[in-house]
C-alpha positions, 0 to 999 in steps of 0.5 A: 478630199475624204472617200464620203466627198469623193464618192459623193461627186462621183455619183453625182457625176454618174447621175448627170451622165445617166440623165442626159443619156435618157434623151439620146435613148428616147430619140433613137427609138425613131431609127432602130429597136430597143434590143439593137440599141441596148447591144450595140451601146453595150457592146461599146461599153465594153471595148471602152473598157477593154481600151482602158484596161489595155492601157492600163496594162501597159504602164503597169507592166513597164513599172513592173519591168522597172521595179523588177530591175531594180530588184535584180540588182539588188538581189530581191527578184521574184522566183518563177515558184513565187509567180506561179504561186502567185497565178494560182491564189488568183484564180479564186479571185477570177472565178469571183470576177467572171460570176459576179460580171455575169450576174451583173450583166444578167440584171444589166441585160434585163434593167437595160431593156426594160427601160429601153422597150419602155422609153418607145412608148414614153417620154424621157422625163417620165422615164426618169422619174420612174426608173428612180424609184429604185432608190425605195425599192432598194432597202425594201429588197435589202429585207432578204438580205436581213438588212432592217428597214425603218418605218420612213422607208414604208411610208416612202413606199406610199408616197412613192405610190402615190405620186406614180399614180398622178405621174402615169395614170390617165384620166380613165385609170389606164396605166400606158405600157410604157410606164409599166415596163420602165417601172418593172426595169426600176426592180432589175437596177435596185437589184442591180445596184445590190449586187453590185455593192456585193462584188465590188468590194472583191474586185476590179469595178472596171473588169466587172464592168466590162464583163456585164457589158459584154454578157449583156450585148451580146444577149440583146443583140442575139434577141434583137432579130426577133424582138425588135420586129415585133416592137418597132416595126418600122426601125431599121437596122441602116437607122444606126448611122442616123443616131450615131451620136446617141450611140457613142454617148450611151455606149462610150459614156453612159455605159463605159465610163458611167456604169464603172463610176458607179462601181467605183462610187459604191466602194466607198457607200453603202447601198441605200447612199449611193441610190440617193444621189443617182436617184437624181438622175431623174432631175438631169432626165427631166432637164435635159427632156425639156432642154432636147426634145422641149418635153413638157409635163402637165401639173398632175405629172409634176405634182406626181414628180415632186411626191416621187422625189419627197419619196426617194429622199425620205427613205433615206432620211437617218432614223433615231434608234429609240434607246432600252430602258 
């Protein structure tokens, strides 16, 4: 199995677990506020990952002793000079680690909360559709980063627009917050997914991943006192035991294993790829909305679907560099 394959099925797999999680974090918002859930899965998320690592430690060093053995008996050991060598070339890929988990963690923290605090006031299928229009606005912030962006990506942008007005616009041309608020969050995981593609390529996608995890539950958690009083009222912190199941889902596995798959799928694609697949996240969204929580949309929000999914593919569709003559 080639790495395009490979990276392929893996975020495609991210997509299928981001978008049934869509309905677990829609349900919850009955029971606690957005920050509380948006700390407490994080903070999941990232004792998942420091379970695995701590594993993966131990068979690494039981290996480590064993090849060790076999190179003292043939007179190959490694020198304490050697090691210590060794511990200082790796500080600068620590200090690489340590900036991008908390640059991540801090779009993470602002991405993850948006789309929470949105998700109180809308439904899960609209907020999957609309956080996927990341997927245009990645290419449309790769500009700073000098990346070149085609004339299929603009006209995307106005398809995008335009299926966003039938999907969130009322009648009397009232936007809802929620809407708004999921759709400031599709900015923060556009950046997201870009910054992500910076560092993954420098270090480990699952200490990365666990780093951003940990910087962003514990901001959510310190803001959650204030916030959430303010935004839900009526939530409860004891509400947590009511949705422990969505809690586990969202911590152990959107966060833990779906956001490291995402880092591990990006190795192997660029940035605009990977937001293709993952943009089907909303699809998943959708299908488990209807499947859950028996959502239904009108005709004038799924017509605003179908213009928001041509709009995502169509940004991505290769475009033929015209030839010098």
């Amino acid at each position: 199995m080639n790495n395009t394959i490979k990276s392929t099925l893996i975020l495609t797999f991210t997509a299928m677990i981001w978008g049934f999680a869509f309905v677990a974090q829609r349900s919850s918002m009955e029971f606690v506020g957005p920050f509380f859930f948006s700390g407490v899965r994080s903070i999941l998320g990232s004792l998942t990952l420091i379970i695995f690592l701590t594993i993966q430690k131990r068979f690494s060093k039981n290996r480590d002793l064993n090849a060790g053995a076999l190179n003292e008996s043939a007179g190959t050991g490694i020198s304490k000079d050697s090691s210590a060598s060794l511990s200082a070339f790796m500080n600068p890929y620590r200090k690489k680690l340590l900036r991008g988990g908390v640059y991540c963690g801090l779009i993470l923290f602002a991405g993850t909360n948006f789309q929470q605090i949105g998700l109180v006031f809308t439904t899960a299928s609209k907020a999957g559709f609309i956080t996927a229009l990341y997927i245009v606005l990645v290419p449309i912030l790769g500009i700073l980063l000098k990346h070149k962006t085609h004339w299929n990506t603009w006209v995307s942008v106005l398809i995008a627009a335009v299926g966003l007005y039938f999907l969130c616009l009322t009648e009397s041309f009232i936007i809802q917050p929620g809407d708004l608020v999921i759709l400031i969050g599709a900015g923060f995981w556009a950046m997201h997914i870009l910054v992500i593609d910076h560092f993954v390529a420098h270090v480990s996608a699952v200490k990365l991943s666990c780093i951003q995890f940990l910087v962003c539950g514990l901001l959510s958690l310190i803001i959650s006192p204030f916030a959430d009083a303010y935004l839900s009222p009526g939530a409860h912190i004891s509400g947590a035991l009511q949705i422990l199941p969505a809690i586990l889902y969202t911590g152990v596995l959107s966060s833990g294993v779906g956001f490291t798959l995402q880092a591990v799928g990006q190795k192997y694609a660029n940035p605009t790829a990977a937001s293709i697949i993952m943009s089907t996240e909303a699809v998943f969204g959708v299908i488990g909305g209807f499947l859950l929580l028996h959502e239904r949309l009108t005709q004038r929000e799924l017509l605003g679907c179908i213009l928001m999914f041509t709009a995502v593919i169509l940004a991505q569709l290769p475009v033929k560099r015209r030839e010098a003559h």
